[in-house]
PDB file of N, CA, C and O in Angstrom:
ATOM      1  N   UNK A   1      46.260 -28.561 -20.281  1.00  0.00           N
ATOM      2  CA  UNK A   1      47.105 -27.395 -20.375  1.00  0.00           C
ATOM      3  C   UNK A   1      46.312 -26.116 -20.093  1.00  0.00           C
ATOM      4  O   UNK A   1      46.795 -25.028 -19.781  1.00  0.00           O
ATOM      5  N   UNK A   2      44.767 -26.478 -20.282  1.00  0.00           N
ATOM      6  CA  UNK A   2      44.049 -25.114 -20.015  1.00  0.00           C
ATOM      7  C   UNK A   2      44.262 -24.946 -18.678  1.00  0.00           C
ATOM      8  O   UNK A   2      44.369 -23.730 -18.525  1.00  0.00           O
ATOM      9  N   UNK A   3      44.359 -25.386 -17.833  1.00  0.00           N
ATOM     10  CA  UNK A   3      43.996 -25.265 -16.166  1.00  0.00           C
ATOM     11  C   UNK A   3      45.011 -24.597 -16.010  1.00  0.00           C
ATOM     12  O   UNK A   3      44.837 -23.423 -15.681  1.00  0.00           O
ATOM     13  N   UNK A   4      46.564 -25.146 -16.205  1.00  0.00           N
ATOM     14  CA  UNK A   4      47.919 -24.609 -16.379  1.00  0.00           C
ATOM     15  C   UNK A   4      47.826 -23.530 -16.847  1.00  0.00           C
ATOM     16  O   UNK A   4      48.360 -22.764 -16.045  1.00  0.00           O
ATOM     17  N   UNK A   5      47.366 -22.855 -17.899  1.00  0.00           N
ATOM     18  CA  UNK A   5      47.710 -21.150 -18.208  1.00  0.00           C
ATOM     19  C   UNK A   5      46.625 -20.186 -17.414  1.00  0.00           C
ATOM     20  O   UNK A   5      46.884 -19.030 -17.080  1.00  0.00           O
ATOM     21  N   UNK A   6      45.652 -20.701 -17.224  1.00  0.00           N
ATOM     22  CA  UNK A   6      44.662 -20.162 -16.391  1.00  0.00           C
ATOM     23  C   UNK A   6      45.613 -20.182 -14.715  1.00  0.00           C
ATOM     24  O   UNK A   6      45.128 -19.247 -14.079  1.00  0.00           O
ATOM     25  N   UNK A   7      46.290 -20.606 -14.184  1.00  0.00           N
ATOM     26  CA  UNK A   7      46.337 -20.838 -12.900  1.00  0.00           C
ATOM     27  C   UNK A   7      47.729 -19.615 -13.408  1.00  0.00           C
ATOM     28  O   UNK A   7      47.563 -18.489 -12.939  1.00  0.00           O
ATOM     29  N   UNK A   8      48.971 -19.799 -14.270  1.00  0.00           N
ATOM     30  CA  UNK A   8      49.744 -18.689 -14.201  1.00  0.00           C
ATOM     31  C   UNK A   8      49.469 -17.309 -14.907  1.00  0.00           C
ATOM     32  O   UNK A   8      50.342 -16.443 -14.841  1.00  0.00           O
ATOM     33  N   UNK A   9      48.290 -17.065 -15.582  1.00  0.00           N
ATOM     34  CA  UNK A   9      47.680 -16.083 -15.843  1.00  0.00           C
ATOM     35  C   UNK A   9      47.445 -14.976 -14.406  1.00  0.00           C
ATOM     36  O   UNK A   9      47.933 -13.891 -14.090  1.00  0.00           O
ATOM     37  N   UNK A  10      46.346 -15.993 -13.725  1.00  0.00           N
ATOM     38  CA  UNK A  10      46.073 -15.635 -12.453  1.00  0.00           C
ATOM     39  C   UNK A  10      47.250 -14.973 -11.344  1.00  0.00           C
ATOM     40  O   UNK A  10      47.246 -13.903 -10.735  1.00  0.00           O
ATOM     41  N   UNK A  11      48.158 -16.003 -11.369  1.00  0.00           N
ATOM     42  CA  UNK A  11      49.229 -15.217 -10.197  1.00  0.00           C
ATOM     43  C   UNK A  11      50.456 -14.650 -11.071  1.00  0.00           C
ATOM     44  O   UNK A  11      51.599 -14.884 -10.678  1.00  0.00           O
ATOM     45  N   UNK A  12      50.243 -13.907 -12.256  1.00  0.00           N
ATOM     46  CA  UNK A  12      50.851 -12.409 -13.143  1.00  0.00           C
ATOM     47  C   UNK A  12      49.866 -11.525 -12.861  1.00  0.00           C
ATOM     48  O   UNK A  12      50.306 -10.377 -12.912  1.00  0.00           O
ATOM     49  N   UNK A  13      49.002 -11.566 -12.654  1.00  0.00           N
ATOM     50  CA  UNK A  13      48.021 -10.914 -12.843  1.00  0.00           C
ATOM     51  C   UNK A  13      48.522  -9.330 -12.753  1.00  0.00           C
ATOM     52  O   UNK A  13      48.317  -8.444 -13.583  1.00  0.00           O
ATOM     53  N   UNK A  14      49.237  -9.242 -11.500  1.00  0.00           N
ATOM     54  CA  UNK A  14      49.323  -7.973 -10.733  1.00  0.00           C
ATOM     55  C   UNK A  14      50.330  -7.035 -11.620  1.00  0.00           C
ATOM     56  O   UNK A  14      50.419  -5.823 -11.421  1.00  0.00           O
ATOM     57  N   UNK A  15      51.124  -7.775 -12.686  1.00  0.00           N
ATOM     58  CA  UNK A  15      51.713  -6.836 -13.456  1.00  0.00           C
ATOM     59  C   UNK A  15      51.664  -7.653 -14.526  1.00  0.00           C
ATOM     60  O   UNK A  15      51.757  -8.870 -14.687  1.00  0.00           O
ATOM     61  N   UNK A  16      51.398  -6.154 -15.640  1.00  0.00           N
ATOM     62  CA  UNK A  16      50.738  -6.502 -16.740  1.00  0.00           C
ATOM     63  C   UNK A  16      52.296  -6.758 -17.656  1.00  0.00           C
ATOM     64  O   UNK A  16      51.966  -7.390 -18.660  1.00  0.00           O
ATOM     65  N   UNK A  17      53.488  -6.566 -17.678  1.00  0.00           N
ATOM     66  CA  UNK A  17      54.630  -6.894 -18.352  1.00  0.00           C
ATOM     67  C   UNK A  17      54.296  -8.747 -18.166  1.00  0.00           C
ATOM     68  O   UNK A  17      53.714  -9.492 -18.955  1.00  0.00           O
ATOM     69  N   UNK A  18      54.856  -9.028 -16.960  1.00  0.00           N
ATOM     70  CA  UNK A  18      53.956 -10.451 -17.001  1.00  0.00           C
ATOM     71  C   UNK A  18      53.227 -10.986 -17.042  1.00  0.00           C
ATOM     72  O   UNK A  18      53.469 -12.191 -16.978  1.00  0.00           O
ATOM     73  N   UNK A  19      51.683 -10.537 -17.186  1.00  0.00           N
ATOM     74  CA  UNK A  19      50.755 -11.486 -17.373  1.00  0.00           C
ATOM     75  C   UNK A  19      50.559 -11.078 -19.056  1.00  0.00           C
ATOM     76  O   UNK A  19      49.755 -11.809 -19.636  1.00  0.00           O
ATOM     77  N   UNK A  20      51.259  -9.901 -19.974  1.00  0.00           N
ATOM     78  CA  UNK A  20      51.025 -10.215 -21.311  1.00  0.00           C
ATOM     79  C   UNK A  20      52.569 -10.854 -21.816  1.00  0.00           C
ATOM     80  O   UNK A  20      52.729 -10.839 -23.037  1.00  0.00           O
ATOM     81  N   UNK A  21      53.557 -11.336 -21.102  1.00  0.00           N
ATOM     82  CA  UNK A  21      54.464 -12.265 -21.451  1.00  0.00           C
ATOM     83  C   UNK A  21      53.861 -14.110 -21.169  1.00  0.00           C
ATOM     84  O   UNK A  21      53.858 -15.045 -21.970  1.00  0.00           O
ATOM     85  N   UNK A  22      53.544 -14.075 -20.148  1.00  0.00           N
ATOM     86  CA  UNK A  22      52.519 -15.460 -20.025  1.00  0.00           C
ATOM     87  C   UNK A  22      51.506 -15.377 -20.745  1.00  0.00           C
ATOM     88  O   UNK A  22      51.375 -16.470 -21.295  1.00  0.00           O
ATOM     89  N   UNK A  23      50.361 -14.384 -21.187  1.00  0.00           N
ATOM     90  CA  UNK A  23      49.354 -14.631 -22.000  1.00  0.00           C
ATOM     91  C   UNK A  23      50.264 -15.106 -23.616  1.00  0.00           C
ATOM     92  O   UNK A  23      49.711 -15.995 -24.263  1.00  0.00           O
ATOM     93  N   UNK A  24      51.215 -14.685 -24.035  1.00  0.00           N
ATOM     94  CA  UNK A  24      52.021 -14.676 -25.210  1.00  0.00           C
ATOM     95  C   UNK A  24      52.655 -16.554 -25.184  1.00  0.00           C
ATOM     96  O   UNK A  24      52.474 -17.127 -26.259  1.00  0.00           O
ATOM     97  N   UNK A  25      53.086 -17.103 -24.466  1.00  0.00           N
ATOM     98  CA  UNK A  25      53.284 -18.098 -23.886  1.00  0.00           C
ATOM     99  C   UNK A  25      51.928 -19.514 -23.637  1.00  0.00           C
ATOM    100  O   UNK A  25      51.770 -20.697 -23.941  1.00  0.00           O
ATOM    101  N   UNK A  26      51.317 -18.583 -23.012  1.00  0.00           N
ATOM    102  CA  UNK A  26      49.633 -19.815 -22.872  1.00  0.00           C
ATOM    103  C   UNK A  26      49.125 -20.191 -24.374  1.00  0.00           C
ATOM    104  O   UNK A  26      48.952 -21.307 -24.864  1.00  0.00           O
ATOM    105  N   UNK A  27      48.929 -18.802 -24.990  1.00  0.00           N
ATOM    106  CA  UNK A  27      48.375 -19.106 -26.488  1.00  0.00           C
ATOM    107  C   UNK A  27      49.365 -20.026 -27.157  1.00  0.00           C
ATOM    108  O   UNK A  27      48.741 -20.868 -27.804  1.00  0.00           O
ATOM    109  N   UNK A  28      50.642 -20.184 -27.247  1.00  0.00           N
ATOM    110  CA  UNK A  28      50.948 -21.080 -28.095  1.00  0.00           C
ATOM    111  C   UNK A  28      51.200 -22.582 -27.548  1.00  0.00           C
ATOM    112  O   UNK A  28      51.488 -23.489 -28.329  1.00  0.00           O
ATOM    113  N   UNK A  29      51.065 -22.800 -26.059  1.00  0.00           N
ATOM    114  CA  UNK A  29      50.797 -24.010 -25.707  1.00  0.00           C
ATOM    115  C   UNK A  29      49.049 -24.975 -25.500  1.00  0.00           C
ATOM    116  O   UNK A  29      48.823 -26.059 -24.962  1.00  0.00           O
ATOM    117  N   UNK A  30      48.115 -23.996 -26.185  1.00  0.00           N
ATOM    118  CA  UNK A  30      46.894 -24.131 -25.927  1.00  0.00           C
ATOM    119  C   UNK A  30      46.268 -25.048 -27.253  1.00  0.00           C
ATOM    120  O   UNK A  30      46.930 -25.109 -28.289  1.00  0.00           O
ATOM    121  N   UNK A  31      45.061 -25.690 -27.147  1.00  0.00           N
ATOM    122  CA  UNK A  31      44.959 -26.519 -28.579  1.00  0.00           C
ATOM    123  C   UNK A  31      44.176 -25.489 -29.264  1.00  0.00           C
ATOM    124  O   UNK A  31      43.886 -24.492 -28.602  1.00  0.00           O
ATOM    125  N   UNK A  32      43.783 -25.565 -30.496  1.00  0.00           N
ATOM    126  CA  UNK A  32      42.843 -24.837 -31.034  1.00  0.00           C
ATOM    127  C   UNK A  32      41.658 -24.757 -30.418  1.00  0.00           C
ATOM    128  O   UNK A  32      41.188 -23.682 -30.046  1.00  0.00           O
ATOM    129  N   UNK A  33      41.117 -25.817 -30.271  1.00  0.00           N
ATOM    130  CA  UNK A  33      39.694 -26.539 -29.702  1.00  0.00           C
ATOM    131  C   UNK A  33      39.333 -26.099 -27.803  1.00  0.00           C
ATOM    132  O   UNK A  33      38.409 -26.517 -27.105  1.00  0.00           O
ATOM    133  N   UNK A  34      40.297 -25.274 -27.485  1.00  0.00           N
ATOM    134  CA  UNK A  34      40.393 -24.588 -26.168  1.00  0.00           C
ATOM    135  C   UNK A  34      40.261 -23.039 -26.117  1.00  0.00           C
ATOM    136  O   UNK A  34      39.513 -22.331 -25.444  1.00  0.00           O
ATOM    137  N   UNK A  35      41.178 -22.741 -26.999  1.00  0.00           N
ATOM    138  CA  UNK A  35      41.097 -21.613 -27.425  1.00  0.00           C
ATOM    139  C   UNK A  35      39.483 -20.622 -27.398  1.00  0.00           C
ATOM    140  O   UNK A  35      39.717 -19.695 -26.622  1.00  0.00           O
ATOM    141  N   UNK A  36      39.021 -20.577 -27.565  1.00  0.00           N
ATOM    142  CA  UNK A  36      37.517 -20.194 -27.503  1.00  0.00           C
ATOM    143  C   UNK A  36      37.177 -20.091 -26.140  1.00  0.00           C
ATOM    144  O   UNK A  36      36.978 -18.986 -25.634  1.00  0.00           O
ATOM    145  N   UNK A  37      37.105 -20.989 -25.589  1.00  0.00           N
ATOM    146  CA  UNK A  37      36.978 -20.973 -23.711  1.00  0.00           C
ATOM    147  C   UNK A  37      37.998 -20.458 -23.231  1.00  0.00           C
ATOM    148  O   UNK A  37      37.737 -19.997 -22.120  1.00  0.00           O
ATOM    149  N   UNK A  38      39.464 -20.247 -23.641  1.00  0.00           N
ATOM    150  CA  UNK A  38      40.255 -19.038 -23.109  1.00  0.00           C
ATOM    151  C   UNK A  38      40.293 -17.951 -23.264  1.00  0.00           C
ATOM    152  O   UNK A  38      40.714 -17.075 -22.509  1.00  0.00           O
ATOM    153  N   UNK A  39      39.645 -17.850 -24.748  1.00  0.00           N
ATOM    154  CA  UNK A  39      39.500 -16.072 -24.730  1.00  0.00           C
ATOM    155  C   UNK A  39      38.233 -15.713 -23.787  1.00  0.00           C
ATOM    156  O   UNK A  39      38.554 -15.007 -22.831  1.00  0.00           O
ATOM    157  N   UNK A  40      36.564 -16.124 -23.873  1.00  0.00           N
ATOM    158  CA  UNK A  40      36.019 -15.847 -22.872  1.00  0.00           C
ATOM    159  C   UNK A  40      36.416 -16.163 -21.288  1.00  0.00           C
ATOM    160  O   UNK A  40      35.956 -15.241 -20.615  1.00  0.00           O
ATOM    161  N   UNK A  41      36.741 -16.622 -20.890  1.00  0.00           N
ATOM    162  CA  UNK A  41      37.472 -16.754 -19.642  1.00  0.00           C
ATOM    163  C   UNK A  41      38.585 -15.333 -19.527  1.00  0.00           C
ATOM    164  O   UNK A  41      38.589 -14.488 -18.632  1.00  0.00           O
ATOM    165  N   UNK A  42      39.460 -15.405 -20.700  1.00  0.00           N
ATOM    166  CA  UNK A  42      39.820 -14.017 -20.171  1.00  0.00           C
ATOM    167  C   UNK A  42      39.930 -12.884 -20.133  1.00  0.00           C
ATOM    168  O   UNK A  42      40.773 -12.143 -19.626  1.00  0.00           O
ATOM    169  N   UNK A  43      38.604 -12.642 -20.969  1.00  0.00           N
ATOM    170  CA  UNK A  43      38.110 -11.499 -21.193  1.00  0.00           C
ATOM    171  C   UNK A  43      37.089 -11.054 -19.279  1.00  0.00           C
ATOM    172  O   UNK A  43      37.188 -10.108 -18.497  1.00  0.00           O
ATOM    173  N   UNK A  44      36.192 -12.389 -19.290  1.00  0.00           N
ATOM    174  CA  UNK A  44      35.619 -12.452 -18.104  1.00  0.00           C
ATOM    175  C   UNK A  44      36.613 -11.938 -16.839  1.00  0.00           C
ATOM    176  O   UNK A  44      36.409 -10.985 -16.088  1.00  0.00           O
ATOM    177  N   UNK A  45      37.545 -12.705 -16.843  1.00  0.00           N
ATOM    178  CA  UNK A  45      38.297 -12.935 -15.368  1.00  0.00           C
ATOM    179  C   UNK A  45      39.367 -11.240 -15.544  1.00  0.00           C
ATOM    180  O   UNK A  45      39.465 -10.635 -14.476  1.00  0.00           O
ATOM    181  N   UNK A  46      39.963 -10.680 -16.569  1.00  0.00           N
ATOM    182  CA  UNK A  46      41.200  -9.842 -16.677  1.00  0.00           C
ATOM    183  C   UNK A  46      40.394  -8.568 -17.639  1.00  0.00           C
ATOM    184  O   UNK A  46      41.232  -7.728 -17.966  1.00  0.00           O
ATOM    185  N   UNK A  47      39.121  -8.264 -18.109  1.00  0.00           N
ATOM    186  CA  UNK A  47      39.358  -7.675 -18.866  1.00  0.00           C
ATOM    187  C   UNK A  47      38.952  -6.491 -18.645  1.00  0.00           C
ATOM    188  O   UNK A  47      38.747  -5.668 -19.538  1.00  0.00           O
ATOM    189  N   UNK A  48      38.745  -6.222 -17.019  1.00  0.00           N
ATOM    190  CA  UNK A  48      38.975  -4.752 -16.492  1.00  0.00           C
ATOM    191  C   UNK A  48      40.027  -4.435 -16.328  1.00  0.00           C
ATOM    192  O   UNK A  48      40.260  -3.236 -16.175  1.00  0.00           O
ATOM    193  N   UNK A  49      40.838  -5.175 -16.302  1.00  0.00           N
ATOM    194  CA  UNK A  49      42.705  -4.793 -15.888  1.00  0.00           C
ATOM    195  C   UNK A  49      43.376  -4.580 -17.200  1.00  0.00           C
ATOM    196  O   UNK A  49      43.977  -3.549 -17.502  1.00  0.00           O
ATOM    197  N   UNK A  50      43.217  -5.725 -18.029  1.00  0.00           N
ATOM    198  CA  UNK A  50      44.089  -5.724 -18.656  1.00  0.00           C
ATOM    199  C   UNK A  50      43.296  -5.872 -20.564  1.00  0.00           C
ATOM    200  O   UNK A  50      43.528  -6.571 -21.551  1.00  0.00           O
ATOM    201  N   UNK A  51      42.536  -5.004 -20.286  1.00  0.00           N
ATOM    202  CA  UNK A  51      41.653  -4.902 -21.983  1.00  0.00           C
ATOM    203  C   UNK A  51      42.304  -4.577 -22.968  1.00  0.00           C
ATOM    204  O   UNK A  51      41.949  -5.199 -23.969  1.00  0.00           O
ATOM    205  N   UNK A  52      43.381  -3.633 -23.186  1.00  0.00           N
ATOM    206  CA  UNK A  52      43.887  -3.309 -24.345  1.00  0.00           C
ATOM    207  C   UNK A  52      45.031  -4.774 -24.630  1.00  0.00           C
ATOM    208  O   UNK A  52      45.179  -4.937 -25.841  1.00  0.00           O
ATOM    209  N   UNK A  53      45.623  -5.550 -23.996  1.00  0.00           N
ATOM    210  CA  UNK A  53      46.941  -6.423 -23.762  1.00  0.00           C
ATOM    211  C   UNK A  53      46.218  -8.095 -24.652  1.00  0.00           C
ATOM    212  O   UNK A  53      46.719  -8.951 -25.382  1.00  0.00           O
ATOM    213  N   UNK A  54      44.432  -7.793 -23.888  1.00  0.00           N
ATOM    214  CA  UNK A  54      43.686  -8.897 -24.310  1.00  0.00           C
ATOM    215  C   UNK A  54      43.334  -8.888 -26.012  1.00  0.00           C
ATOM    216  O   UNK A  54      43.319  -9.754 -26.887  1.00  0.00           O
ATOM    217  N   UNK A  55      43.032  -7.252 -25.958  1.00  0.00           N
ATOM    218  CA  UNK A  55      42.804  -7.292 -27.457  1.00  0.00           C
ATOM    219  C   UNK A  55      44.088  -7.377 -28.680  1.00  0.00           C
ATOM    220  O   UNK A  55      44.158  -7.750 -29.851  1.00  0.00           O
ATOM    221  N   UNK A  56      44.889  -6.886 -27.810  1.00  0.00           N
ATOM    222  CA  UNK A  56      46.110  -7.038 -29.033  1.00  0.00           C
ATOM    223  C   UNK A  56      46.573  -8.901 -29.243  1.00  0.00           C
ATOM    224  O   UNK A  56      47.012  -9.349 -30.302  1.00  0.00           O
ATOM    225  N   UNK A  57      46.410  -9.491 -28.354  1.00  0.00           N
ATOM    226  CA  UNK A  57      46.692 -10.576 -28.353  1.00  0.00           C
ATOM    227  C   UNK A  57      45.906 -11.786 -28.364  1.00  0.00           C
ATOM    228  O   UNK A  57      46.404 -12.857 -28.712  1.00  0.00           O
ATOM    229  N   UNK A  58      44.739 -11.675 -28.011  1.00  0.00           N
ATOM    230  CA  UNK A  58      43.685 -12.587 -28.567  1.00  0.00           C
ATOM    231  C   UNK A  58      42.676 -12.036 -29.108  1.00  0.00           C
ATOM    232  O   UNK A  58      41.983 -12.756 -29.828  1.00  0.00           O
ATOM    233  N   UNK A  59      42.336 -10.780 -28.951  1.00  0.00           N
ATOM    234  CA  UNK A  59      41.591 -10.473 -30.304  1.00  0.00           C
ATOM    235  C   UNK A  59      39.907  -9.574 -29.507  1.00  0.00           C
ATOM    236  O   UNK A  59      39.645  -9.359 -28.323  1.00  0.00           O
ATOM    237  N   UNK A  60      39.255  -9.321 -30.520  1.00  0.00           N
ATOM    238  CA  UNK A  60      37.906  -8.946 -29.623  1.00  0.00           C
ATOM    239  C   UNK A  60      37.096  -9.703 -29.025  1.00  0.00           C
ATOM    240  O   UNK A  60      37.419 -10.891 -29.044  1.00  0.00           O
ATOM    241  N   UNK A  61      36.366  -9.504 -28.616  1.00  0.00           N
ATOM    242  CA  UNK A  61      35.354 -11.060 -27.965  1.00  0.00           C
ATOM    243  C   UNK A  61      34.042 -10.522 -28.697  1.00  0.00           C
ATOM    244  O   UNK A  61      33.395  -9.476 -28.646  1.00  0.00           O
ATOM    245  N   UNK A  62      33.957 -11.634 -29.349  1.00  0.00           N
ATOM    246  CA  UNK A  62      32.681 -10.633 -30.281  1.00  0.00           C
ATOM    247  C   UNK A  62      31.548 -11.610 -30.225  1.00  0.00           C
ATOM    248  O   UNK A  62      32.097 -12.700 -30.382  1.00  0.00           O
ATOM    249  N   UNK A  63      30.183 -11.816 -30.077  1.00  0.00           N
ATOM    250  CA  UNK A  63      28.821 -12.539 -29.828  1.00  0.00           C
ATOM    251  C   UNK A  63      28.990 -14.013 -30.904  1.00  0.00           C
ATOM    252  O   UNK A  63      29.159 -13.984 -32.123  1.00  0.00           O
ATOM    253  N   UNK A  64      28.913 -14.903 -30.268  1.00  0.00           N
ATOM    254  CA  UNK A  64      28.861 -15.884 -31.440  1.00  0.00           C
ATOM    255  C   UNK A  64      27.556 -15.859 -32.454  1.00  0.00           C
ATOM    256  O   UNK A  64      26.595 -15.394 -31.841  1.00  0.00           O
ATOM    257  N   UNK A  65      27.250 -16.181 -33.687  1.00  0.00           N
ATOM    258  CA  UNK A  65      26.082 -16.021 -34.340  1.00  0.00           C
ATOM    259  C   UNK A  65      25.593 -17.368 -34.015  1.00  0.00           C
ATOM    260  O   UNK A  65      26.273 -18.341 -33.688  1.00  0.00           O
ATOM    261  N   UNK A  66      24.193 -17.280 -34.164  1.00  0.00           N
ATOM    262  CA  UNK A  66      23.197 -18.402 -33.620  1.00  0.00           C
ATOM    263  C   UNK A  66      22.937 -19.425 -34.610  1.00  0.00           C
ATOM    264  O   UNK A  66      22.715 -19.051 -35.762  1.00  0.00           O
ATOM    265  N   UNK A  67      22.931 -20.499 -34.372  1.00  0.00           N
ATOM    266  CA  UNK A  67      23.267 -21.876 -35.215  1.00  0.00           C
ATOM    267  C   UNK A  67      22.186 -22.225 -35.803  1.00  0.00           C
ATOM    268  O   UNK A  67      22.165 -23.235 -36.507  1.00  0.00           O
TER     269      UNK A  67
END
């Protein structure tokens, strides 16, 4: 399912009404255990476009602490 919200993330991209109605949509079809690699991924790939949409909805991307 990750490949799937990543691929319609990508072609919303160009307007942000739809790509934060699909980001709203991806998160609740995503597992927990994915989740983590989708927020960096789309912070990486969207988060010159669309930074404030990322933070209201998945949150900050903040450094993991070292194990």
């Amino acid at each position: 399912m990750l490949d799937y919200v990543k691929t319609i993330l990508q072609k919303v991209s160009f307007n942000r009404f739809l790509f934060e109605r699909e980001l709203k949509k991806g998160l609740a079809y995503l597992l927990p255990e994915e989740l983590l690699d989708f927020k960096v991924w789309c912070y990486a790939k969207f988060g010159h476009l669309h930074q404030a949409i990322l933070l209201r909805h998945v949150g900050p991307l903040a450094l993991l602490p070292n194990a």
